[in-house]
N, C-alpha and C positions, 0 to 999 in steps of 0.2 A: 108156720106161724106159731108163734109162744105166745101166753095168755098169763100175767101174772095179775091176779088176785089181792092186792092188798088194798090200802082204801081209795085208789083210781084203779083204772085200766092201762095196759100197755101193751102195743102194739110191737110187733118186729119183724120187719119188713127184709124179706133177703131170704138166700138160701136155697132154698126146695123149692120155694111159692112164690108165687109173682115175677117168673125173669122174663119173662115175653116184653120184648122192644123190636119196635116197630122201622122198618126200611121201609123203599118204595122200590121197586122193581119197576113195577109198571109209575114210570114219571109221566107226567101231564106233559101236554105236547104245551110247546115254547107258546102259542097263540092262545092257550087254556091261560098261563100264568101270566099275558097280557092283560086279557081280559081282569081278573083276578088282581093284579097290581091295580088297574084302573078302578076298578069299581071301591078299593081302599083308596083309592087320589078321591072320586067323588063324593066318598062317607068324609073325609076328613075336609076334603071343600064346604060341606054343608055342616059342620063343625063337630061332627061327630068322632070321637074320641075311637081311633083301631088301637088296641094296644099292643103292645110288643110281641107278646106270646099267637097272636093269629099271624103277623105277618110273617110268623117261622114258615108256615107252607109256603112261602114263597121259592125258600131257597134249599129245602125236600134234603138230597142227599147231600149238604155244603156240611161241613166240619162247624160246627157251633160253639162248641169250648176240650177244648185239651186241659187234664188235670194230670197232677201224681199218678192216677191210676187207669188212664185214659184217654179217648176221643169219642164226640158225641155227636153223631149229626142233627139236625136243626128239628127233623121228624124224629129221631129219638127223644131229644127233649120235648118236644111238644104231645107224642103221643104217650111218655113217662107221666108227663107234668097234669094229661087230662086223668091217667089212671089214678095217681094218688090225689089229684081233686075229690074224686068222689067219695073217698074215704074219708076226708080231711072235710066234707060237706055232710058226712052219715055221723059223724063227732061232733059237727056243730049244729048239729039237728034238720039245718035245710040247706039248699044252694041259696045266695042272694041274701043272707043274715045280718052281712058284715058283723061280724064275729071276728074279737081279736084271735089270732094264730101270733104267739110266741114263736120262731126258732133261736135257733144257736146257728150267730154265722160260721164260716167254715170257705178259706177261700178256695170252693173248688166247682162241682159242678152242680151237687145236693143242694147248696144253697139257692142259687138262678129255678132248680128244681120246684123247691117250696113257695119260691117265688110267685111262678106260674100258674102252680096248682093253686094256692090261695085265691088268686084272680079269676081264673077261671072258673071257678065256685062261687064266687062272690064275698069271700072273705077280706079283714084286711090285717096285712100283712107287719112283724113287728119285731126286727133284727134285735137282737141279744149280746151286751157286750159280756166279753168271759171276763173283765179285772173287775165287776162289781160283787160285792158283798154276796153272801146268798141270800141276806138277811133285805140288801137294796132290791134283789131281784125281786124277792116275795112283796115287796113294796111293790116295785113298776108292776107287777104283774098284777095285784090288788086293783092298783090305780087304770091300769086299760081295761080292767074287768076281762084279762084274759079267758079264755074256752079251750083252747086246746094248745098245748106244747110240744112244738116236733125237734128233733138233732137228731145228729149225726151221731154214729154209733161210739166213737168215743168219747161223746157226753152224757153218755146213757146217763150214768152213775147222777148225778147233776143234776139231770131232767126229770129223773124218780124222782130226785128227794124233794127237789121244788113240786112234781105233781100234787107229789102224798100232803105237803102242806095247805096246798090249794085245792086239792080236790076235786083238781083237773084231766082230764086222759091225757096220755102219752103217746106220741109217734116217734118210733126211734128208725133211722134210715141206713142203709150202708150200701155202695155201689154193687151193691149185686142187684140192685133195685134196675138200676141202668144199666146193664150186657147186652151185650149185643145179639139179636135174635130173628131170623128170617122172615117175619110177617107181614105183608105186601100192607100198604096202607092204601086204603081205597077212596079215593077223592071224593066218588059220587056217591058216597055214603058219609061221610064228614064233610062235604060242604053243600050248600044252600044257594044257589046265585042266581040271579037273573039280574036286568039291563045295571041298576044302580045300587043293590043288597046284596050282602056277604050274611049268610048265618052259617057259623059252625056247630055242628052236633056235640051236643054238651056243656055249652055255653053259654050264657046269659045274652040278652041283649042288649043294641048299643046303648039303649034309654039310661042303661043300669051303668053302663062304664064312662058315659058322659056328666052323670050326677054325680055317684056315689066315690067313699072314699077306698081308697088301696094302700098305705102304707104309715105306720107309724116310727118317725124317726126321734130316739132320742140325742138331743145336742151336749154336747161336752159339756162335762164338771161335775160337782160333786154330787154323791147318788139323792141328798137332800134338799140338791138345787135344780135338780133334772128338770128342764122343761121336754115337751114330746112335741115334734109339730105334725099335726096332720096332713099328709099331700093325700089330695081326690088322685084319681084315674086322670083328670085331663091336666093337674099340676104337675103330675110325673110324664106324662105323654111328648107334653113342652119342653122340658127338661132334657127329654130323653132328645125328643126331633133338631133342639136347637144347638145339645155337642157336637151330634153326628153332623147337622151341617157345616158348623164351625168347624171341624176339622176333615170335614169333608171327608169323611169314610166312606168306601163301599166296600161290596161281595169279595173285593179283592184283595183286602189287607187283612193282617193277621196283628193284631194286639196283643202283646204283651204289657202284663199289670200286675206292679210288684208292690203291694202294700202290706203293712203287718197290723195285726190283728184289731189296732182300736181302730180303724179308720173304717168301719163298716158302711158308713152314709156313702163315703165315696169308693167305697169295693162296689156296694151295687149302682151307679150312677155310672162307674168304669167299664162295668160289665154291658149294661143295655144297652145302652146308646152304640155299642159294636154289632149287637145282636139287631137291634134296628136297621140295620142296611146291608145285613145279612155277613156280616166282618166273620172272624172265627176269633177268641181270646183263647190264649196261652194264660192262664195261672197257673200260681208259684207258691205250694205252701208244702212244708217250712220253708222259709227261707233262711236263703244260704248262697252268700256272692259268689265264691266260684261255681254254682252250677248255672245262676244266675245267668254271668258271663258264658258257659257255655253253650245257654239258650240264645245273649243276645249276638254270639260270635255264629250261630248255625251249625254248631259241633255233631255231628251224627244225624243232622235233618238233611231229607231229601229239600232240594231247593224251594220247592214250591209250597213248601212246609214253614220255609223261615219267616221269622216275624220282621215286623219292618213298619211298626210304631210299639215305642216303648211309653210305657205312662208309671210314673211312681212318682213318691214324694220324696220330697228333700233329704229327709234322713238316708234314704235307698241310695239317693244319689253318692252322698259323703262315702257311704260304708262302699259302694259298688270302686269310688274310684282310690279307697284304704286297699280294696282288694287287687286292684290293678296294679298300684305301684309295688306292691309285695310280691304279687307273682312273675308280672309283663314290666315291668320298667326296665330292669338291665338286659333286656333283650330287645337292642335295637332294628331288627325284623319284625317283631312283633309287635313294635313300638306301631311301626310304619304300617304291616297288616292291618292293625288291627281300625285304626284313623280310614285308612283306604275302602274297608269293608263298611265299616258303617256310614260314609258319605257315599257309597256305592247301593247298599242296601235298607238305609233307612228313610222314609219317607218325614218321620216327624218321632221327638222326641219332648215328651211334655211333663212338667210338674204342676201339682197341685196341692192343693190342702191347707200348707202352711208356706209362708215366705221363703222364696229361694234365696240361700248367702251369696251374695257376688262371687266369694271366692272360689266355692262348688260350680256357679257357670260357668266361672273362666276357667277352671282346670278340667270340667267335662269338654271344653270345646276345644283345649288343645286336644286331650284325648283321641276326640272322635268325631272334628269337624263340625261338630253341629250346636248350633245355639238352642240351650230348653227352652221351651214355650211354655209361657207360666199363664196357669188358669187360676182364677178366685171360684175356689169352691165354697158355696155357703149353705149348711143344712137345707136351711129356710126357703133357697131360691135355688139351690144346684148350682150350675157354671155360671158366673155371672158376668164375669172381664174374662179376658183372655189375649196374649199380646200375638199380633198376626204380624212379619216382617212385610209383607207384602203393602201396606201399611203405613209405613216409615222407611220414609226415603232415603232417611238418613241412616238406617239400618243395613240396608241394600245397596249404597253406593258404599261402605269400610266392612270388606264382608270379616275384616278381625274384632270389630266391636258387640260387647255384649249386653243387650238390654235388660234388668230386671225390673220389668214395668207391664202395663199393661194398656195397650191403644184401640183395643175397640171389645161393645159392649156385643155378644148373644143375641140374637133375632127373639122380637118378644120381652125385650128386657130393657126398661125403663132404669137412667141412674140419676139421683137426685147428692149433690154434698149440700150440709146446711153446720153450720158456724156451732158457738159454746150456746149461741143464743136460738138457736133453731131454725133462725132464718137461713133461706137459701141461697147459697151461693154462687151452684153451678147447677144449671139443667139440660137435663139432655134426651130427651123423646127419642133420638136417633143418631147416633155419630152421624153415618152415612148422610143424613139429610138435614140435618137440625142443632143447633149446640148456639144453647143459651147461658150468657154468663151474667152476673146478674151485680158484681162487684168490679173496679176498674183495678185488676192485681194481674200480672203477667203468671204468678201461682199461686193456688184457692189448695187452701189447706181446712181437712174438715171432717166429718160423718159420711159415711156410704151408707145411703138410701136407695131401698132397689125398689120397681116395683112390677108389676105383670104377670097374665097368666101362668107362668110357672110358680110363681109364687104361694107360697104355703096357704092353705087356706086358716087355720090360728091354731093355739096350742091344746093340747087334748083338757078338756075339762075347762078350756075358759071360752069367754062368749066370742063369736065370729064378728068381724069387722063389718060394718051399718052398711059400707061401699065399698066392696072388695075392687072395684078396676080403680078406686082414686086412691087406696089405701097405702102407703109407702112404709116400707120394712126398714128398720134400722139394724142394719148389719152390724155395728159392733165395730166396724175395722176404722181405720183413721188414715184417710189417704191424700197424698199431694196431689193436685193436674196439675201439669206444668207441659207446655209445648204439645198436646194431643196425648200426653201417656201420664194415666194412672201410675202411682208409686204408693206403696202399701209400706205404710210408716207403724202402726201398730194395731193393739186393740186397746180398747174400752167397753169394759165389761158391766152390766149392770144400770144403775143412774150415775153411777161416777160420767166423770166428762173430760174431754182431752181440750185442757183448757191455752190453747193458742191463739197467738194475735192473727189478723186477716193481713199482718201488713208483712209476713217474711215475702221476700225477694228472690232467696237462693237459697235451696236446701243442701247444692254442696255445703256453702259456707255453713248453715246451718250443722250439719253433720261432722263437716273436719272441728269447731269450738267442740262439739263434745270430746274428741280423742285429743283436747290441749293437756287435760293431765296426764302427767308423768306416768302416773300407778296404775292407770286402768287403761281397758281396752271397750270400745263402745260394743254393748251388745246389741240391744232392740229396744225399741219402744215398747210398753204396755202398763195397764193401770197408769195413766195419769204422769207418767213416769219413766224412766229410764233406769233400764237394766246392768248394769258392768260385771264385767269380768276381773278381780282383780290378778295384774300382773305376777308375776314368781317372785316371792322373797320380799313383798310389798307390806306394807301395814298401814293403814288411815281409818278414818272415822267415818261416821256417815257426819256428822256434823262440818268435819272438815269439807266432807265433798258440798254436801248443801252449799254452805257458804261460797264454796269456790263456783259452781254454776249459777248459783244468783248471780252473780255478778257477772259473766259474760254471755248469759244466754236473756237477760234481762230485755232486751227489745224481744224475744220472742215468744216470752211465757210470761202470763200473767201469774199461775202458781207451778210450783213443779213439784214432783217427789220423788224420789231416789230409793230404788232398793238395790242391795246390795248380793249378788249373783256369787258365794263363795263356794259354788261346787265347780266350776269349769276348771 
């Protein structure tokens, strides 16, 4: 340990001191980890929040995340994650403080790390993007009333200079923290059970993880418009219970999760929800498509190693299939291998975050036989739609057709659209059971209002809603129903508003008038507006364009606004 003295403290973790990680030798017999499994069915029946990090004992010696510089069983994380708790509770003065914890994400295994320990100390927990200012951080960090700062050891440098500002201690970490080390973990001394309670040694109680709060996320944009939203311990819980049932994970699959560095809300949302059902994830940082590809071809894994759900965002996808046709295209074998292996080997392959292009579906599906499954990620609410083929009849009887849409909502998760005027248009308590439409239009075009226990409890520093279960979250996004499936038409940001009539018909037609001009190519909807790309060699006005879409899109906009996209 090194001890530098200037005006905080700083910790460093690794090396000589602290490698001890914990295995299990001696495993629990199969009927101990029934027991065990059950007595978490009857705490979470009587609505008591188990979180993620206890139900690790579950799955003892199962592989829990693979990184750049390793693998980590499910007990190494758990008994790493209770060690640097208590350290990370001796800096914020007691266990149970709820005390903001800074880190610096880091997509590997240190982060899930920090994660843990915060929670199991009672802290709460508050991801760090690296593209903000140093100047914005010392703000956010001001404004959480942060207490302690931890990263990874190459942000040291980062993490002093913010401490010495704020006058915070430092935790700097590096995987020597987690090595691997012979020390039998002993059940009957870390767990507590009898007929219907689970306590674990070192951990707070359920009273504590069913109240209080776990995690501060801040949402996109600029560092002076930052809102932060609060999720409690049972808003992330929901979040976490209802991906992993929508995609139906268990012990037996291996995730792969390829996102790059701003997308931190949904690195840890990607991550848990696998670790919940005791999955194993593959992260991938730096990123870089051909090794990318080599992970998701199986290249040097033993089979039972290989992954067989891939999750990224849009962008991943484009670059992953730039990098196919550059290496694998003129090699008509490997054309064919490689489409063969992954409708042989992959179970689900899924996008989130941000809207998927049509043209990225259809040419990942020639690829590699599979259609993406696109989820609506929202800070605010976590997975909110999600499109299941299973679903859509019409999906399953032309297995060459590609949907980008979304036809059923997350267990837990209420969806509301409401018009320019606020009123409601569509509601829906439950696909599965329920769908109320409240306008006589064969498609309701409008706001996504979400609402349920996943849902955020409010923004840091402003006041909590009067009724949190009737309370309805305005997502921001602007979607079509049409036929059973969600279609993500854009955003609107702010109090601006997406001002359309209730009376479109058809959003092809809708769609094909925008690409009637000559000179552009339709981008995306957002701000109130449409996006273009202009064509090669083109020149026009924005005046001219105005002009020319008043006029043909006039049945469907009451006002519209036009920006002009000249970097594509």
């Amino acid at each position: 340990m090194r001890l530098f003295n200037i005006k905080n403290f700083y910790i460093y973790f690794g090396h000589r001191l602290h490698r001890r990680l914990y295995s299990s030798k001696n495993a629990p017999s199969p009927e101990y980890l029934t027991k065990l499994r059950e007595c978490y069915r009857l705490e979470e029946d009587n609505n008591i929040v188990v979180p993620v990090f206890k139900k690790a004992l579950l799955y003892g010696n199962n592989i829990a995340i693979r990184d750049h510089a390793g693998e980590y069983s499910y007990f190494q994380l758990y008994s790493n994650s209770k060690r640097l708790s208590r350290q990370i509770a001796n800096l914020c003065g007691s266990s149970g403080s709820s005390s903001t914890v800074a880190f610096f994400y880091s997509n590997d295994v240190l982060s899930t790390l920090t994660l843990w320990a915060c929670w199991m100390c009672g802290q709460v927990a508050m991801p760090l993007r690296l593209d903000f200012s140093c100047s914005g951080l010392v703000n956010l960090l001001k404004l959480s009333k942060t207490r302690l700062l931890v990263a990874p050891e190459k942000y040291g440098n980062l993490s002093r200079k913010l401490a010495y500002q704020l006058d915070v201690p430092t935790l700097c970490l590096d995987h020597m923290f987690i090595k691997k080390h012979n020390l039998p973990f002993n059940y009957s001394r870390e767990i507590f059970m009898n007929a219907n309670l689970v306590i674990l040694e070192g951990t707070l109680t359920n009273d504590f993880y069913t109240t209080f709060d776990a995690l501060l996320l801040n949402t996109l944009g600029k560092i002076n418009k930052l809102k932060t939203a609060v999720l409690s311990h049972k808003n992330l819980s929901v979040q976490i219970k209802s991906a992993a049932s929508a995609w139906q994970v268990s012990a037996e699959d291996r995730v792969f999760q390829i996102f790059t560095s701003d997308h931190i809300n949904g690195y840890i949302n990607a991550t848990l929800f696998p670790l919940e059902a005791g999955g194993t994830v593959q992260m991938h940082e730096p990123f870089d498509a051909n090794n990318c590809w080599s992970t998701i071809l199986g290249i040097n894994t033993p089979q039972k190693d290989r992954v067989n759900i891939l999750i990224a965002e849009p962008k991943v996808y484009n670059v992953l299939i730039t990098e196919y046709e550059k290496i694998f295209l003129k090699n008509s074998r490997m054309v064919e291998f490689i489409k063969n292996y992954c409708m042989r080997n992959f179970r689900l392959m899924i996008s989130s975050f941000s809207p998927l292009p049509q043209h990225v579906a259809n040419r990942w599906f020639e690829i590699t036989g599979h259609n993406i499954m696109e989820s609506l990620y929202i800070t605010e609410s976590g997975i909110t739609l999600r499109y299941n083929p299973q679903h859509d009849q019409a999906n399953t009887q032309k297995q060459n057709h590609v949907t980008l849409a979304f036809n059923n909502t997350l267990s837990d998760v209420k969806v509301r659209i409401v018009d320019n005027s606020n009123r409601i248009i569509y509601d829906s308590q439950d696909l599965k059971v329920h769908t109320r439409y409240l306008v006589d239009s064969p498609t309701i075009v409008g706001s996504l209002l979400v609402a349920g226990p996943g849902v955020f409890r409010n923004y840091l520093n402003s006041e909590k809603p009067s009724n949190e279960k009737e309370s309805y979250f305005n997502t921001g996004d602007i979607v079509c129903y049409e036929d059973g499936l969600f279609k993500l038409l854009g955003r609107c940001k702010g109090e601006e508003r997406f001002n359309t009539l209730t009376t479109m018909t058809d959003i092809e037609e809708f769609y094909s008038r925008l690409n009637l001009h000559p000179s552009i190519n339709f981008d995306k909807l957002e701000n109130r507006g449409v996006v273009y790309a202009i064509k090669p060699n083109q020149r026009m006005s924005l005046k001219s364009l105005k002009l020319f879409y008043a006029i043909i899109l006039k049945e469907y906009y009451r006002a519209i606004v036009f920006h002009l996209n000249t970097n594509k």
